[in-house]
MIROTOR-8010 format. One record per atom (N, C-alpha, C): atom name; x, y, z. Coordinates in nm, 4 decimals, decimal comma. Last residue first. Example, Ala and Ser with C-alpha at 12.3 -4.5 7.8 and 13.67 -1.06 7.14 Angstrom:
+------+----------+----------+----------+
! name !        X !        Y !        Z !
+------+----------+----------+----------+
!    N !   1,2850 !  -0,2250 !   0,7080 !
!   CA !   1,3670 !  -0,1060 !   0,7140 !
!    C !   1,2900 !   0,0030 !   0,7870 !
!    N !   1,3190 !  -0,5690 !   0,7800 !
!   CA !   1,2300 !  -0,4500 !   0,7800 !
!    C !   1,3200 !  -0,3300 !   0,7800 !
+------+----------+----------+----------+
***
This chain:
+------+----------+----------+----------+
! name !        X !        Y !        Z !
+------+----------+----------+----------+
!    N !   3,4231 !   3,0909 !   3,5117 !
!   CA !   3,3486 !   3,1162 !   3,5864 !
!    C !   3,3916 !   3,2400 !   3,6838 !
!    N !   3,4334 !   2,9315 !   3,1749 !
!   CA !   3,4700 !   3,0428 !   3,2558 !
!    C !   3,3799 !   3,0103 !   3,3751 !
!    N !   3,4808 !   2,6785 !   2,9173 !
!   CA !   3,3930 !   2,7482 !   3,0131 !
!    C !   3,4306 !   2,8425 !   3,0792 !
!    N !   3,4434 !   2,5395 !   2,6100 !
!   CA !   3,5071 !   2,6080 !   2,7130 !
!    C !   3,4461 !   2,6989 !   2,8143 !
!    N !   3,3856 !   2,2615 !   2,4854 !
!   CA !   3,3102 !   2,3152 !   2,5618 !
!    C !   3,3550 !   2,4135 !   2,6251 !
!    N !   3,4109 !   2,0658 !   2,1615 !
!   CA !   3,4802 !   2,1238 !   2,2773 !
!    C !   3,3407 !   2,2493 !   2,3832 !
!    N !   3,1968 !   1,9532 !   2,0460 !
!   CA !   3,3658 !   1,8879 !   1,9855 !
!    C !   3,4190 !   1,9446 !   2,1315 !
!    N !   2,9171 !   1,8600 !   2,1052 !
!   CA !   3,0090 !   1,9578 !   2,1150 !
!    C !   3,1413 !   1,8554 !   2,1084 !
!    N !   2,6476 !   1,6523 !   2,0095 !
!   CA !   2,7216 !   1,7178 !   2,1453 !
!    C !   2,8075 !   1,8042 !   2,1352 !
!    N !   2,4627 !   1,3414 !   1,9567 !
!   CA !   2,5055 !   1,4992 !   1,9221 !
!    C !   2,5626 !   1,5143 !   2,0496 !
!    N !   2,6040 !   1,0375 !   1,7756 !
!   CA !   2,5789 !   1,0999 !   1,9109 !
!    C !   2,5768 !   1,2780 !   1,8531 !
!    N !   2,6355 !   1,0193 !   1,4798 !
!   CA !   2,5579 !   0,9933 !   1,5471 !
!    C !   2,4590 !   1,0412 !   1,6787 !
!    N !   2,8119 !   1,2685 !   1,3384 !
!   CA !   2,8198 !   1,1471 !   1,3993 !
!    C !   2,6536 !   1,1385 !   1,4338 !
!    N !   2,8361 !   1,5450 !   1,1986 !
!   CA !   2,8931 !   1,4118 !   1,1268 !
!    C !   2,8582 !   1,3004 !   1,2329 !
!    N !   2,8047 !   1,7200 !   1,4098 !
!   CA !   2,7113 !   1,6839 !   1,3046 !
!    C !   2,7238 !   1,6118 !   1,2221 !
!    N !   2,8982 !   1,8998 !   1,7204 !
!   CA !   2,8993 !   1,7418 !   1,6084 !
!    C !   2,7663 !   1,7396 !   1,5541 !
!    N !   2,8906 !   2,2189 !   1,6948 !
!   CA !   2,8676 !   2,0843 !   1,7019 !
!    C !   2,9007 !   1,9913 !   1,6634 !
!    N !   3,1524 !   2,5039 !   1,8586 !
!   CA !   3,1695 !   2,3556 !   1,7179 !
!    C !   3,0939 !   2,2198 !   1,7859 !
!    N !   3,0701 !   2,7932 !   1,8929 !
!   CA !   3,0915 !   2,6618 !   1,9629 !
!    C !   3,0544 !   2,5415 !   1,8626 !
!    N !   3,0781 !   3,0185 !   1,8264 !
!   CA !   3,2003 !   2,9444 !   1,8373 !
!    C !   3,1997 !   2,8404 !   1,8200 !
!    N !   2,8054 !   3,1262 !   1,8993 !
!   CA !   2,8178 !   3,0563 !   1,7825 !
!    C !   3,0103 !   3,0008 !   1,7222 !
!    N !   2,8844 !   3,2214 !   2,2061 !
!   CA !   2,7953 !   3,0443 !   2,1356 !
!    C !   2,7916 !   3,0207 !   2,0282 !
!    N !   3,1960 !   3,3303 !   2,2992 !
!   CA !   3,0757 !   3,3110 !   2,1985 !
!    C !   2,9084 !   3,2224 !   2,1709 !
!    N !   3,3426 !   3,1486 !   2,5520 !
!   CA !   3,3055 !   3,2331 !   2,3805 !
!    C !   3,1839 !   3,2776 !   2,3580 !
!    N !   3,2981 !   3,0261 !   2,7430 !
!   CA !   3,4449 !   3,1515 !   2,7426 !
!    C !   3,4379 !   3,1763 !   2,6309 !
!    N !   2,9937 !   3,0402 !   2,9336 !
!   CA !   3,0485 !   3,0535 !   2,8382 !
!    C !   3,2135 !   3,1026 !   2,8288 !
!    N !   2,9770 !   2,9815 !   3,2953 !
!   CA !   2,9304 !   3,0625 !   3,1719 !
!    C !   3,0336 !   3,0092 !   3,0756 !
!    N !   2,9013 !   3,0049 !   3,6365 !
!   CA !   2,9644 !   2,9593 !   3,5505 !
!    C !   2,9040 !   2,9733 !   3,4134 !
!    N !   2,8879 !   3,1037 !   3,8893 !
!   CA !   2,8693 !   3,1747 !   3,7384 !
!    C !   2,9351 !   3,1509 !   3,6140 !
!    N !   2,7878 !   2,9222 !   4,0549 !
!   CA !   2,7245 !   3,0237 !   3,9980 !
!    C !   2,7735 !   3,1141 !   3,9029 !
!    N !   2,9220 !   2,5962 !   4,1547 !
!   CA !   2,9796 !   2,7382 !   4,0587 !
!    C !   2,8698 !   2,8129 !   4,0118 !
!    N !   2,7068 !   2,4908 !   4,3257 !
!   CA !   2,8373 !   2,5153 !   4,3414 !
!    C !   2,9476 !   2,6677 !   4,2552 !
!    N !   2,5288 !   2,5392 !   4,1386 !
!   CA !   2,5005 !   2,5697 !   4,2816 !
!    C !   2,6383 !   2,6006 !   4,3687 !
!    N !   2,5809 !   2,4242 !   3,8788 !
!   CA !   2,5267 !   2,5542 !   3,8729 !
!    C !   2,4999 !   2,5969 !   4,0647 !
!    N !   2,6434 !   2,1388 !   3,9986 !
!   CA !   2,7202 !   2,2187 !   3,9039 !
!    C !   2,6994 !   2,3341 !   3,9463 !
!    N !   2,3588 !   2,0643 !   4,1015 !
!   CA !   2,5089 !   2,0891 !   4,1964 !
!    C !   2,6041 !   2,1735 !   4,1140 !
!    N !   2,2044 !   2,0616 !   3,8913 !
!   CA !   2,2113 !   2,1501 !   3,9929 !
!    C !   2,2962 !   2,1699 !   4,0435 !
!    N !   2,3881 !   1,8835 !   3,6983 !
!   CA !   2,3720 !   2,0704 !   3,7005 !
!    C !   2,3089 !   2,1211 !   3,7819 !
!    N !   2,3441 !   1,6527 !   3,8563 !
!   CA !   2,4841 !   1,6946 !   3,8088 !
!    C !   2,4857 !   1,8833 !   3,7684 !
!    N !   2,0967 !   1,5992 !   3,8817 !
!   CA !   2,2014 !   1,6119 !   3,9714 !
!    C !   2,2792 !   1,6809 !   3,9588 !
!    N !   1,9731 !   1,5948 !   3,6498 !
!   CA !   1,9178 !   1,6470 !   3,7571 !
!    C !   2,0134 !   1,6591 !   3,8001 !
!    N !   2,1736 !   1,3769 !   3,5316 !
!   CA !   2,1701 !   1,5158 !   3,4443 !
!    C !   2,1140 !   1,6094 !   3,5684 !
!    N !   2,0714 !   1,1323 !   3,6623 !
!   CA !   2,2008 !   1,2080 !   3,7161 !
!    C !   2,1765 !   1,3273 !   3,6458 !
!    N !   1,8015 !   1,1339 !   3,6296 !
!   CA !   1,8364 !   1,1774 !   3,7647 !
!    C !   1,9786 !   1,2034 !   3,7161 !
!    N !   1,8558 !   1,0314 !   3,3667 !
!   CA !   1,7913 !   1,2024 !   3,3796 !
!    C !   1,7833 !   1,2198 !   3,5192 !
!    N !   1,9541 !   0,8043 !   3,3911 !
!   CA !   2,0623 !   0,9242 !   3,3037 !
!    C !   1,9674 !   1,0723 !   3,3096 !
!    N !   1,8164 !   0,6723 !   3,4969 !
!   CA !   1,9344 !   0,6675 !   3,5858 !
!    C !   2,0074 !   0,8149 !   3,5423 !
!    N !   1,5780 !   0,6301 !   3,2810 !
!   CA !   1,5717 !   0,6917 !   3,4113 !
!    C !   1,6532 !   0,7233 !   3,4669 !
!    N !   1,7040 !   0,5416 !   3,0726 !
!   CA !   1,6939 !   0,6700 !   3,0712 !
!    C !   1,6821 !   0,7380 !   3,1740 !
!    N !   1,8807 !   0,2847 !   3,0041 !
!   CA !   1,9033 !   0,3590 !   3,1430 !
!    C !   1,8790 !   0,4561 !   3,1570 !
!    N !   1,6582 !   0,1735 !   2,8619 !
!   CA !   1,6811 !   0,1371 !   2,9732 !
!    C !   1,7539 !   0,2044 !   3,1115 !
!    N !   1,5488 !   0,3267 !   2,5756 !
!   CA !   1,6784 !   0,3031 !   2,6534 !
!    C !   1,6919 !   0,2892 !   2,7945 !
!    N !   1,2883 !   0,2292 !   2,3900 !
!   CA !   1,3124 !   0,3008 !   2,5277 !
!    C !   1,4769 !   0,2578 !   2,5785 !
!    N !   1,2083 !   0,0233 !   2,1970 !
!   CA !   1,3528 !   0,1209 !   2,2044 !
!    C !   1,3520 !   0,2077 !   2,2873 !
!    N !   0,9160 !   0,0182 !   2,2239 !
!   CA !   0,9884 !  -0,0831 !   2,2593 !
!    C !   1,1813 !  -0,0455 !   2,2611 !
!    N !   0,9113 !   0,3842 !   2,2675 !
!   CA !   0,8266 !   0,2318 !   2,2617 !
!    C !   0,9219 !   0,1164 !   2,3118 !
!    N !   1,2024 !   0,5298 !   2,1892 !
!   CA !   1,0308 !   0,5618 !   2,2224 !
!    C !   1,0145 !   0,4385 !   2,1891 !
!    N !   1,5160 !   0,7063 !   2,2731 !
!   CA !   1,4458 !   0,6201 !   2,2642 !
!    C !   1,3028 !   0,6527 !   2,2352 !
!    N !   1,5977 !   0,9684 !   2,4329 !
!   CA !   1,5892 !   0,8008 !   2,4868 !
!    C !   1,5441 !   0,6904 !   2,3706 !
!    N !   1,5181 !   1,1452 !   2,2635 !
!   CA !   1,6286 !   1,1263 !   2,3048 !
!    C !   1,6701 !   1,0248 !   2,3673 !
!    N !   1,2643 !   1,2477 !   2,1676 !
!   CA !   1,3017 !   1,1014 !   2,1254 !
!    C !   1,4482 !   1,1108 !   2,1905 !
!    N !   1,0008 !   1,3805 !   2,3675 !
!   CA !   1,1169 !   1,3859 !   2,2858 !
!    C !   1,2174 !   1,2208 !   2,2496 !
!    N !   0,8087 !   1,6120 !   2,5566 !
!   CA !   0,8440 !   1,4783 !   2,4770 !
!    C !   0,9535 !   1,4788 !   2,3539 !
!    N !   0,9933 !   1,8809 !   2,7172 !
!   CA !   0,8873 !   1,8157 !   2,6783 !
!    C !   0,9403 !   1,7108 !   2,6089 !
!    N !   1,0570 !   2,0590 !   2,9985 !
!   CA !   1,0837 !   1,9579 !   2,9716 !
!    C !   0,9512 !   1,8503 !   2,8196 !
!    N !   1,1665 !   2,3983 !   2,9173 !
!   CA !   1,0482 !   2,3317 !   2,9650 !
!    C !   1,0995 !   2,2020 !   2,8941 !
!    N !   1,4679 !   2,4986 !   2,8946 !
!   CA !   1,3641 !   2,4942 !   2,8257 !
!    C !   1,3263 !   2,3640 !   2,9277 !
!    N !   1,7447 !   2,5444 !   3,0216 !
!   CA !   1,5900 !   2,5976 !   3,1127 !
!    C !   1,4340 !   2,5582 !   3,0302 !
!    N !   1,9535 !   2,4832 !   2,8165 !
!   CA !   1,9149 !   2,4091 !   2,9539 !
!    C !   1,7829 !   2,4314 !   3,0548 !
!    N !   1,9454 !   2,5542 !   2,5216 !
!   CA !   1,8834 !   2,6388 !   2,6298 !
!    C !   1,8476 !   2,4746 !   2,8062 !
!    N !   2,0855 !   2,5953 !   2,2512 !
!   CA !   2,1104 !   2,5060 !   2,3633 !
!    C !   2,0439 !   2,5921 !   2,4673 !
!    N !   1,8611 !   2,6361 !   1,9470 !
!   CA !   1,9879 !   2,6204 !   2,0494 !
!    C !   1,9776 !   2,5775 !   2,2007 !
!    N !   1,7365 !   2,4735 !   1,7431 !
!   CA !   1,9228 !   2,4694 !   1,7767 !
!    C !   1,9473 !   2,5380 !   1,8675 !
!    N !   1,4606 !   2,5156 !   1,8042 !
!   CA !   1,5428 !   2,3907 !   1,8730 !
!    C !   1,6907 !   2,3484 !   1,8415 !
!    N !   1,3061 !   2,7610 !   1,9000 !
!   CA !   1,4553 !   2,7404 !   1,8336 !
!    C !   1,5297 !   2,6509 !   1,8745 !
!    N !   1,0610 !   2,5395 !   2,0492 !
!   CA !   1,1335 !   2,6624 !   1,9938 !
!    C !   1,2323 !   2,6732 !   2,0160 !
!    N !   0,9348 !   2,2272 !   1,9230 !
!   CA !   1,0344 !   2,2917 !   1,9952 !
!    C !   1,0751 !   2,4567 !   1,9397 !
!    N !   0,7769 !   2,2021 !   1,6874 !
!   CA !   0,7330 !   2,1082 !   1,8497 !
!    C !   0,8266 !   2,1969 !   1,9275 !
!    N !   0,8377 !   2,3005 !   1,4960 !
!   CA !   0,7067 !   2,2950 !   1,5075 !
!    C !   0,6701 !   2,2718 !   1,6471 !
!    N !   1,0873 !   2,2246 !   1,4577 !
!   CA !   1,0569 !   2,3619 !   1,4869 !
!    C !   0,8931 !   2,3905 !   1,5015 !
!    N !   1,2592 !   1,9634 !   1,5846 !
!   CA !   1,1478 !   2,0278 !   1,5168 !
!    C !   1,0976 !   2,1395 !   1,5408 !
!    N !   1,4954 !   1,8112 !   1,6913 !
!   CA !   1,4953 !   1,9568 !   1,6185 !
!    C !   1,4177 !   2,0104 !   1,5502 !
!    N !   1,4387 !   1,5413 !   1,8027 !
!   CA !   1,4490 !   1,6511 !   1,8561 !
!    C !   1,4739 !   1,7730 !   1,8107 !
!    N !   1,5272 !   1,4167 !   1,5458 !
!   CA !   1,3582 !   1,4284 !   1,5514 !
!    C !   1,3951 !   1,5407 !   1,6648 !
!    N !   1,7876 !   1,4126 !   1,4132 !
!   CA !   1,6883 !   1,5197 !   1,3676 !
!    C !   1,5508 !   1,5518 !   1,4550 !
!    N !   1,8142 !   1,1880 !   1,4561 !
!   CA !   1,9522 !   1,2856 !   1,5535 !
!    C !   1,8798 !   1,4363 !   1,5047 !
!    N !   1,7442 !   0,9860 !   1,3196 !
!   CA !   1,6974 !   1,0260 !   1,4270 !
!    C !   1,7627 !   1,1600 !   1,4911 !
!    N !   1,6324 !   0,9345 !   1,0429 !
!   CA !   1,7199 !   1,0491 !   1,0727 !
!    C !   1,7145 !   1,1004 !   1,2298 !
!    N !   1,5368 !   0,6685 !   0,8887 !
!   CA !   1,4696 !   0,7461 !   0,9486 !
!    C !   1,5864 !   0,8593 !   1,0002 !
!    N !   1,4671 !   0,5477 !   0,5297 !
!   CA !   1,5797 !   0,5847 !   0,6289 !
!    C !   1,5203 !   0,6706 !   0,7047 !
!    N !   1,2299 !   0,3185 !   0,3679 !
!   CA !   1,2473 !   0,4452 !   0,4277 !
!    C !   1,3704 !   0,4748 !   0,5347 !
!    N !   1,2238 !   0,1462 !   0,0257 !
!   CA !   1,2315 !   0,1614 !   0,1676 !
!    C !   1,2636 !   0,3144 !   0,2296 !
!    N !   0,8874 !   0,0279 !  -0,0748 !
!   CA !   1,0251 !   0,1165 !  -0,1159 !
!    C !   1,0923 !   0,1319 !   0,0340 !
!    N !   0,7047 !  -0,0991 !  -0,0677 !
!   CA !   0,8233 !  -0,2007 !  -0,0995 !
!    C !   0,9111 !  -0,1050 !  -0,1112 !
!    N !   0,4725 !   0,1603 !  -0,2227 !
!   CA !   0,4771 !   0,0214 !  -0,1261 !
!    C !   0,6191 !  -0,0921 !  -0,1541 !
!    N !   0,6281 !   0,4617 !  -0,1938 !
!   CA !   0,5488 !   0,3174 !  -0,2897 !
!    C !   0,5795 !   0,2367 !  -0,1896 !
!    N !   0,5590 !   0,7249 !  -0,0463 !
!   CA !   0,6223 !   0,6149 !  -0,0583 !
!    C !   0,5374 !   0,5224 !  -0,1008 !
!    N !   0,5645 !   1,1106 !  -0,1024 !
!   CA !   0,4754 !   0,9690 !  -0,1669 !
!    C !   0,5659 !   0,8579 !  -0,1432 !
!    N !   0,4979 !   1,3504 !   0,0850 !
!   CA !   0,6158 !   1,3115 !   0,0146 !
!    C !   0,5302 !   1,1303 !   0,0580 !
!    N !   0,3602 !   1,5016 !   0,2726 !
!   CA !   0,3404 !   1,5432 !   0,1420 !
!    C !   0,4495 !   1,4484 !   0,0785 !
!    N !   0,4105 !   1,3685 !   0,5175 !
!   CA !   0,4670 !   1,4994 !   0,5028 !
!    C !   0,4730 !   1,5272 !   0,3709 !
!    N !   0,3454 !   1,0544 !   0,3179 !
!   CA !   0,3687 !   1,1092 !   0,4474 !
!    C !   0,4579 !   1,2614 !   0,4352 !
!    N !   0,1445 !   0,8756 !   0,2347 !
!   CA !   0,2139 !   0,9601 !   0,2146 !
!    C !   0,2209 !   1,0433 !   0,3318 !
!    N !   0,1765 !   0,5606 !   0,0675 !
!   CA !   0,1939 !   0,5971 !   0,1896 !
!    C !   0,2382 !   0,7421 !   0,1554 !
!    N !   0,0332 !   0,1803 !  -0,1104 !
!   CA !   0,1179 !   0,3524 !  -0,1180 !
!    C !   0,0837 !   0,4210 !   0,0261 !
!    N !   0,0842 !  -0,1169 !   0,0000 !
!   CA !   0,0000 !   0,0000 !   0,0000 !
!    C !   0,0893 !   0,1239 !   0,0000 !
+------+----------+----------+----------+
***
């Protein structure tokens, strides 16, 4: 059975590549979802995983993230940027997203 999805036609037997490292960057669902805003409101999102690909240790890995920048940001208050933000070199050739480098000040 033909399939169309986001205006764009798949024949039946054709195959589809999905782009995950994209789904968290919808501009429909997220505002200005390039950039890095640690205070944005927590919403749904494929970063774990979804359904039967739930990553098992999501729970362990969003208490520590909890952890780790409160204490961070509690301990060091002012801690900040040592550039720019548009300095700052993503990874976009790989898989994992994240930063080539991170320099910080405080």
């Amino acid at each position: 059975m033909d399939l169309t999805v986001g205006g764009q036609l798949i024949r039946a037997g054709e195959g589809v590549l999905a782009q995950p490292d994209s789904a968290n960057r919808d501009g429909t669902v997220f505002e200005a979802p390039d950039r890095l805003d640690l205070h944005r409101e927590a919403h749904r999102n494929f970063a774990f995983g979804h359904g039967i690909h739930l990553c098992t240790g999501r729970a362990l890995a969003l208490i520590e993230f909890e952890v780790v920048f409160k204490t961070l940001f509690q301990r060091i208050p002012t801690l900040r940027l040592a550039v720019p933000l548009e300095e700052v070199r993503f990874k976009k050739d790989e898989n994992l997203l994240g930063v080539h480098e991170l320099p910080l000040t405080w």
